[in-house]
Backbone atoms as SQL, in Angstrom:
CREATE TABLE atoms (id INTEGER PRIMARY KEY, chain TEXT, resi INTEGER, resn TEXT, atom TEXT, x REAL, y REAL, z REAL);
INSERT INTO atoms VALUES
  (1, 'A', 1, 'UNK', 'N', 18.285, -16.433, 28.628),
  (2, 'A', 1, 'UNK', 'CA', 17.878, -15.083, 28.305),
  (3, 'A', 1, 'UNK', 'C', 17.376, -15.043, 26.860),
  (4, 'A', 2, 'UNK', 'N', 16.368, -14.657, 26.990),
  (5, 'A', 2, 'UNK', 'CA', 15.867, -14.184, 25.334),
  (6, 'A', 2, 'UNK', 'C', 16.233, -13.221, 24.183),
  (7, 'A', 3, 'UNK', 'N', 16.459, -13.515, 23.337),
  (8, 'A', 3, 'UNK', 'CA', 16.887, -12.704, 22.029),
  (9, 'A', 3, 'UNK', 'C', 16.274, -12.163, 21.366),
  (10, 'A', 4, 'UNK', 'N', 16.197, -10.504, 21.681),
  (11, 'A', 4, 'UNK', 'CA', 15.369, -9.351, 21.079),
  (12, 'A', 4, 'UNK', 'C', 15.919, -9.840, 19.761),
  (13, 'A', 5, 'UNK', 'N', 14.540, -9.668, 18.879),
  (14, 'A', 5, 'UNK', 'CA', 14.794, -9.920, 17.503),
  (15, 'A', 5, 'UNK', 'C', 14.035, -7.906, 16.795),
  (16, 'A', 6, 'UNK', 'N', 14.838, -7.512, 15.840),
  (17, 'A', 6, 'UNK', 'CA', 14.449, -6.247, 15.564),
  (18, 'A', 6, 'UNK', 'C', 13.497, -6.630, 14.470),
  (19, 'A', 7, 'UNK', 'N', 12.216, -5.773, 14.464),
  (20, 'A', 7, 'UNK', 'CA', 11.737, -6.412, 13.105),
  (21, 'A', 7, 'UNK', 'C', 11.633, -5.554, 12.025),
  (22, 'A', 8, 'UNK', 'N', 12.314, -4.255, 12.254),
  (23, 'A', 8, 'UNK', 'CA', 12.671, -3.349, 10.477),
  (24, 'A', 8, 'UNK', 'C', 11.250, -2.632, 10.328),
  (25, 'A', 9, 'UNK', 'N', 10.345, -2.625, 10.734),
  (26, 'A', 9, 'UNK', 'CA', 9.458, -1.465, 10.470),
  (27, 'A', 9, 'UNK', 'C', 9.777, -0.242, 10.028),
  (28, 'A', 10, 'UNK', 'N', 8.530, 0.164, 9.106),
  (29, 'A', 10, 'UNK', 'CA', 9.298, 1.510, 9.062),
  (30, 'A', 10, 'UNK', 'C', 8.010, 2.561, 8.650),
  (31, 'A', 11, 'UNK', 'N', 7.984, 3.900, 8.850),
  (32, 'A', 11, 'UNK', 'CA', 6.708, 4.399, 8.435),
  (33, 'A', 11, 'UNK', 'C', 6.379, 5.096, 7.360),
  (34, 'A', 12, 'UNK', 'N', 5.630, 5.217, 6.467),
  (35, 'A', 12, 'UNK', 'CA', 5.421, 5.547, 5.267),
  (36, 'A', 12, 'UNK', 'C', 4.399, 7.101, 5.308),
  (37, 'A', 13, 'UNK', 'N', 4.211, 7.932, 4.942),
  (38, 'A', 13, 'UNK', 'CA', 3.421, 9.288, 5.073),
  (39, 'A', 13, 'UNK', 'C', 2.584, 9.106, 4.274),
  (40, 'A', 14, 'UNK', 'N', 1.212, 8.999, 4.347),
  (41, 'A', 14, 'UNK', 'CA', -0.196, 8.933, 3.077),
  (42, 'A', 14, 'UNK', 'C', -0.775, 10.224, 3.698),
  (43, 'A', 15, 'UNK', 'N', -1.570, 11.268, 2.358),
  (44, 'A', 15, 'UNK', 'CA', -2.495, 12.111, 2.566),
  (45, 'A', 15, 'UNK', 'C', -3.221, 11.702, 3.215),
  (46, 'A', 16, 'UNK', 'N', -3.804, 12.572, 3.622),
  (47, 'A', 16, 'UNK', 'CA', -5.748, 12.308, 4.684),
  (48, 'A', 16, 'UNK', 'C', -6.200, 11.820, 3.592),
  (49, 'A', 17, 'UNK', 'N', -6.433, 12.061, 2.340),
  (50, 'A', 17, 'UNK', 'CA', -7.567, 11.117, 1.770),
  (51, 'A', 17, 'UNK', 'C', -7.099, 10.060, 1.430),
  (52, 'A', 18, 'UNK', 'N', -5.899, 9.462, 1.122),
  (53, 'A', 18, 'UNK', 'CA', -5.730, 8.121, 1.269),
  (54, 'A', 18, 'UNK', 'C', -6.007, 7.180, 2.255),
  (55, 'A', 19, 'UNK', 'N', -5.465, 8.247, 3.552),
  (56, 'A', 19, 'UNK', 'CA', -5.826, 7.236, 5.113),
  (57, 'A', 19, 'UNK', 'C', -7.110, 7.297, 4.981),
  (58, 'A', 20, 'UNK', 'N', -8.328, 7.896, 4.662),
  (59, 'A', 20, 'UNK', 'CA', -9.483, 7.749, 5.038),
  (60, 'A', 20, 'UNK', 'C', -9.848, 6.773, 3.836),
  (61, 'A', 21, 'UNK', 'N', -9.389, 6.791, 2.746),
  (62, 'A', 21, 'UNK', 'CA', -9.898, 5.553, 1.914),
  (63, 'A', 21, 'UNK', 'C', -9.671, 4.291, 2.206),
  (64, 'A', 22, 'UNK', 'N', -8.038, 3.895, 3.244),
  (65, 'A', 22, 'UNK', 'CA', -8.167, 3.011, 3.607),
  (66, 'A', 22, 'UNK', 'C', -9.093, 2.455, 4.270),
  (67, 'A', 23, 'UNK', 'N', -8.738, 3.674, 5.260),
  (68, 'A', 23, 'UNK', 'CA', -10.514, 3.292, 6.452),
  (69, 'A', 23, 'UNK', 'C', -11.510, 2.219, 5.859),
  (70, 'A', 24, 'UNK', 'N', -11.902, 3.798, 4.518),
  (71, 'A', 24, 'UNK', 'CA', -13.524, 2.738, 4.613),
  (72, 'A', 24, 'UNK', 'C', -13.348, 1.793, 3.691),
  (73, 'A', 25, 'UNK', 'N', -12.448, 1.145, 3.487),
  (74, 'A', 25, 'UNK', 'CA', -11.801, -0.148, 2.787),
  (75, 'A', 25, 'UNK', 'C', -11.596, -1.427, 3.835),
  (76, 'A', 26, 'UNK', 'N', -11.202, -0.796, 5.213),
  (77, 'A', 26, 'UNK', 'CA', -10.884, -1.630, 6.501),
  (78, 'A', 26, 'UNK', 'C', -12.637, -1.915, 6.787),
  (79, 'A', 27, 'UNK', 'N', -13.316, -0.811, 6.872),
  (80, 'A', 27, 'UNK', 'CA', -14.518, -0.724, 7.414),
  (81, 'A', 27, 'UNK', 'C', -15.869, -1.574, 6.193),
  (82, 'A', 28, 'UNK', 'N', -14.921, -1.601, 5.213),
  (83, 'A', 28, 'UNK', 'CA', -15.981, -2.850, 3.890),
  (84, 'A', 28, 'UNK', 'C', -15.228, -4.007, 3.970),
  (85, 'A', 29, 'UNK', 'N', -14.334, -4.084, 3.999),
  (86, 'A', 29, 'UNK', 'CA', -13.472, -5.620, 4.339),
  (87, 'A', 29, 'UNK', 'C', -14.195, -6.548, 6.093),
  (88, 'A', 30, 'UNK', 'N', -14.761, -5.581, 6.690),
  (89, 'A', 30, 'UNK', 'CA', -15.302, -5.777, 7.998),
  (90, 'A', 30, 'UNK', 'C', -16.455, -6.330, 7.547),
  (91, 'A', 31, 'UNK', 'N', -17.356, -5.263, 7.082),
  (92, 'A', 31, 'UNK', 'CA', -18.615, -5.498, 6.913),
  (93, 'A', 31, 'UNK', 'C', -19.330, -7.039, 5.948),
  (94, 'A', 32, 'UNK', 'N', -18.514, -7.349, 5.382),
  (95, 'A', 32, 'UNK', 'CA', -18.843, -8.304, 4.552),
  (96, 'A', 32, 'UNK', 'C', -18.094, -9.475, 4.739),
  (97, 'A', 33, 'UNK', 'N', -16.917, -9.754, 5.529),
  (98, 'A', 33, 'UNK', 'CA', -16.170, -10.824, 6.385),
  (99, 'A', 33, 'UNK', 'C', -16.149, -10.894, 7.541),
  (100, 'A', 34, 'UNK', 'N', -17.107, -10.175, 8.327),
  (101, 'A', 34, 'UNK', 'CA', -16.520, -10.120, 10.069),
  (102, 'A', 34, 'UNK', 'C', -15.459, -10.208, 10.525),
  (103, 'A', 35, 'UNK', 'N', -14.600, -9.627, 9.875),
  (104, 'A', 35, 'UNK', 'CA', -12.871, -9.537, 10.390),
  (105, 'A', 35, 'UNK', 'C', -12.728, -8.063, 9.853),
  (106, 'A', 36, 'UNK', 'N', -12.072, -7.464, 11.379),
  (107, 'A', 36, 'UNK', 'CA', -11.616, -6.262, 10.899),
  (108, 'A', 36, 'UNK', 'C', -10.132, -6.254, 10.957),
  (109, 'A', 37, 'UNK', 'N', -9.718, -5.641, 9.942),
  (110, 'A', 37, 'UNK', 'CA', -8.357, -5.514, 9.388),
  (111, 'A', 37, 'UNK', 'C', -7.844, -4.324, 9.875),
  (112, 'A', 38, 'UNK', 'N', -6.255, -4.080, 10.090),
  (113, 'A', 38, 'UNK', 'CA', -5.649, -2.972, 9.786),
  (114, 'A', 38, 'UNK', 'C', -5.295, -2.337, 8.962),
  (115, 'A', 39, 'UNK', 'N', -5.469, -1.024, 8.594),
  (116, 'A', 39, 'UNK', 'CA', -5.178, -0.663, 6.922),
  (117, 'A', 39, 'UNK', 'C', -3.219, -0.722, 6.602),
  (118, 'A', 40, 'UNK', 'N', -2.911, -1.316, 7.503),
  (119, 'A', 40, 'UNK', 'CA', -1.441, -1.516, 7.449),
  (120, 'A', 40, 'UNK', 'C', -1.460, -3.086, 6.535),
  (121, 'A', 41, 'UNK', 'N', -2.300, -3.848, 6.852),
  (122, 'A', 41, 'UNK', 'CA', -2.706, -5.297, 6.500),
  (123, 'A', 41, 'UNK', 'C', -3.150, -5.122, 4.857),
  (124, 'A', 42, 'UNK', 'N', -3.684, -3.993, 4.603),
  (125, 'A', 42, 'UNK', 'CA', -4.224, -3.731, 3.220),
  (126, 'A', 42, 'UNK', 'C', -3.179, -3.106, 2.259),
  (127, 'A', 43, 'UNK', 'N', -2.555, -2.395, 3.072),
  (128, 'A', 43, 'UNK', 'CA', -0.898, -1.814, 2.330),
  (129, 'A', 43, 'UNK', 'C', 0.239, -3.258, 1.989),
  (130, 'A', 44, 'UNK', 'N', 0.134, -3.484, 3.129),
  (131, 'A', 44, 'UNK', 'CA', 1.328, -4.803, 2.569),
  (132, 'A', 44, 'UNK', 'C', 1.032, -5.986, 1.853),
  (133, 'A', 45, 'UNK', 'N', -0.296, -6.055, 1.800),
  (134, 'A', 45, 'UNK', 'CA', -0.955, -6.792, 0.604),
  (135, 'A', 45, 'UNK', 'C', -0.684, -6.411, -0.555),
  (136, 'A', 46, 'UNK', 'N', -1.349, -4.823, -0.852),
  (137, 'A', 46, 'UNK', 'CA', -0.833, -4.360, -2.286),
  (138, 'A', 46, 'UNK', 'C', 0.580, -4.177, -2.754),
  (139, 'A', 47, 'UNK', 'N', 1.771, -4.563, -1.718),
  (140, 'A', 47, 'UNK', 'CA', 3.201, -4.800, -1.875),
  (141, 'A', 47, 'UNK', 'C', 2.934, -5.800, -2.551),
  (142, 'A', 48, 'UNK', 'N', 2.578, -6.825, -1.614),
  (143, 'A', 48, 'UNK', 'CA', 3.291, -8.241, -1.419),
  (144, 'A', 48, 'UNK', 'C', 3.109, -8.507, -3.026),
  (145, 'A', 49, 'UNK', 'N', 1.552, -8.269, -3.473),
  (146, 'A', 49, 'UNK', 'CA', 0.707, -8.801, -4.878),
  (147, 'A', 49, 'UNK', 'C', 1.026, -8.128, -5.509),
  (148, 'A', 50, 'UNK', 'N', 1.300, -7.097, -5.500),
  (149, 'A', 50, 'UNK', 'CA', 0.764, -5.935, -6.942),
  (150, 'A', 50, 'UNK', 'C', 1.815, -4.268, -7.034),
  (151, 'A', 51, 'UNK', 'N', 3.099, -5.122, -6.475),
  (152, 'A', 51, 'UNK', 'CA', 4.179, -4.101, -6.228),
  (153, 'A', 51, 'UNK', 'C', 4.622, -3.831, -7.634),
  (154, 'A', 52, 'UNK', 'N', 5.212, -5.200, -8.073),
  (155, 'A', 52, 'UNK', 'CA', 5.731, -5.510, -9.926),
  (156, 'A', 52, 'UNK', 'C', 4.616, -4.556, -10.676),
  (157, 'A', 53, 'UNK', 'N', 3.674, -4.696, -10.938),
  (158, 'A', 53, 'UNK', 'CA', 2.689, -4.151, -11.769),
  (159, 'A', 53, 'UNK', 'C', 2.488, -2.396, -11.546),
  (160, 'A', 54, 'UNK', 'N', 2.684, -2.503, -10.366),
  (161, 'A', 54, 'UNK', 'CA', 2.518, -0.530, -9.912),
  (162, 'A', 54, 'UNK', 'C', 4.094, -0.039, -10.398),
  (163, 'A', 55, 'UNK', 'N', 5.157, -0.787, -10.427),
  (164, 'A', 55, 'UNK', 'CA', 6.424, -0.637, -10.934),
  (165, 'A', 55, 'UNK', 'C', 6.233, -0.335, -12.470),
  (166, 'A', 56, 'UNK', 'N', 6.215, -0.948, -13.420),
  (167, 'A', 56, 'UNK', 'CA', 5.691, -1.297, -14.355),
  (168, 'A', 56, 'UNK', 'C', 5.024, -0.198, -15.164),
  (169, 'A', 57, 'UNK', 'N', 4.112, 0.607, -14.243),
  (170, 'A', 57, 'UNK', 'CA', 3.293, 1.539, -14.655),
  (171, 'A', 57, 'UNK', 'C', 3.730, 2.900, -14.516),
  (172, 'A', 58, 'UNK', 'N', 4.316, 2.654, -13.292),
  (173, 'A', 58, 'UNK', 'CA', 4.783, 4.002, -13.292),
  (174, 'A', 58, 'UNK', 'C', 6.356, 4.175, -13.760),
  (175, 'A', 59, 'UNK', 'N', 6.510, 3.425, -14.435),
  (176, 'A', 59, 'UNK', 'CA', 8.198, 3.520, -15.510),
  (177, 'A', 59, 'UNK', 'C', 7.238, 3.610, -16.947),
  (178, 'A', 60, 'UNK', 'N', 6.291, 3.475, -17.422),
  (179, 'A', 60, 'UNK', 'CA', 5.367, 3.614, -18.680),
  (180, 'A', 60, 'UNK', 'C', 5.019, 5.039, -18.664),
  (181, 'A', 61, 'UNK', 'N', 4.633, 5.267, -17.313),
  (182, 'A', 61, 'UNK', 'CA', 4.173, 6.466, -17.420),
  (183, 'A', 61, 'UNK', 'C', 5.510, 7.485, -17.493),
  (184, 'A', 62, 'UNK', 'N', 6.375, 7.573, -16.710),
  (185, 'A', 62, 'UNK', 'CA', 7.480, 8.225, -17.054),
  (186, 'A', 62, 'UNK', 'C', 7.921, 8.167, -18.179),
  (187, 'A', 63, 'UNK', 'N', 7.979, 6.824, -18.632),
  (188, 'A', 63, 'UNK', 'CA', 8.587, 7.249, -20.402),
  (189, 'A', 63, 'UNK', 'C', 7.466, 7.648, -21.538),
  (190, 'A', 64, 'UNK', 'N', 6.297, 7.745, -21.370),
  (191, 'A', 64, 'UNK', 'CA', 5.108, 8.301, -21.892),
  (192, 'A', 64, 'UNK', 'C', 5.617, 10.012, -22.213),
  (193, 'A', 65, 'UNK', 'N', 5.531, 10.678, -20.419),
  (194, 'A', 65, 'UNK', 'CA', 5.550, 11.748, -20.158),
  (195, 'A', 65, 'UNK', 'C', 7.204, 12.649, -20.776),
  (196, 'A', 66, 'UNK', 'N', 8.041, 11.749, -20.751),
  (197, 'A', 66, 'UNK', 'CA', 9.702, 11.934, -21.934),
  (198, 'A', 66, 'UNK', 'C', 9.347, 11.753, -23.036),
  (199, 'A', 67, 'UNK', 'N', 8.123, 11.042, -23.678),
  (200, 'A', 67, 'UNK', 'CA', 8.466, 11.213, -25.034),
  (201, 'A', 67, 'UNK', 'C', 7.580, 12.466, -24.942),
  (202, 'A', 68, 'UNK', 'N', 6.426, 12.554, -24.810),
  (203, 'A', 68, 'UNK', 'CA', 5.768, 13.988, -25.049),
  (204, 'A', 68, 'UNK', 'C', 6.542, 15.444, -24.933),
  (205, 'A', 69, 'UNK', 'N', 7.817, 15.263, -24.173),
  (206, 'A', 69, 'UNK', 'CA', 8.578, 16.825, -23.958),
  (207, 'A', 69, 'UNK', 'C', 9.465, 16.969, -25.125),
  (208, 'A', 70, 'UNK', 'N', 9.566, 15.749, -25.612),
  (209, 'A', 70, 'UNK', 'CA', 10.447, 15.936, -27.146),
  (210, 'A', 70, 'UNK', 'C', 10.143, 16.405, -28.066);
């Protein structure tokens, strides 16, 4: 018998204009590689690479926005 393995998905909420920027990000990643992507494939990329750095920025920007209320 085989062993359901769970795989932890989970879903994240983006505005309409984000989902549609993915789009035509899926739909230029197409056009110029003949591979069309899922914009789920383009999200977990910008995890996988560039999670540290969006961290990073937005703790700069928070302590930016604390010193200005002082």
């Amino acid at each position: 018998m085989k062993k359901e393995t769970k795989r932890g998905d989970t879903t994240v909420r983006i505005n309409e204009n984000r989902k549609l920027e993915l789009k035509r990000r899926v739909l230029e990643i197409g056009n110029k590689t003949g591979e069309l992507l899922k914009p789920s494939e383009i999200v977990n990329h910008l995890i996988d690479n560039y999670l540290d750095d969006a961290v990073k920025d937005l703790i700069s920007k928070e302590e930016l926005k604390k010193k200005k209320a002082m």
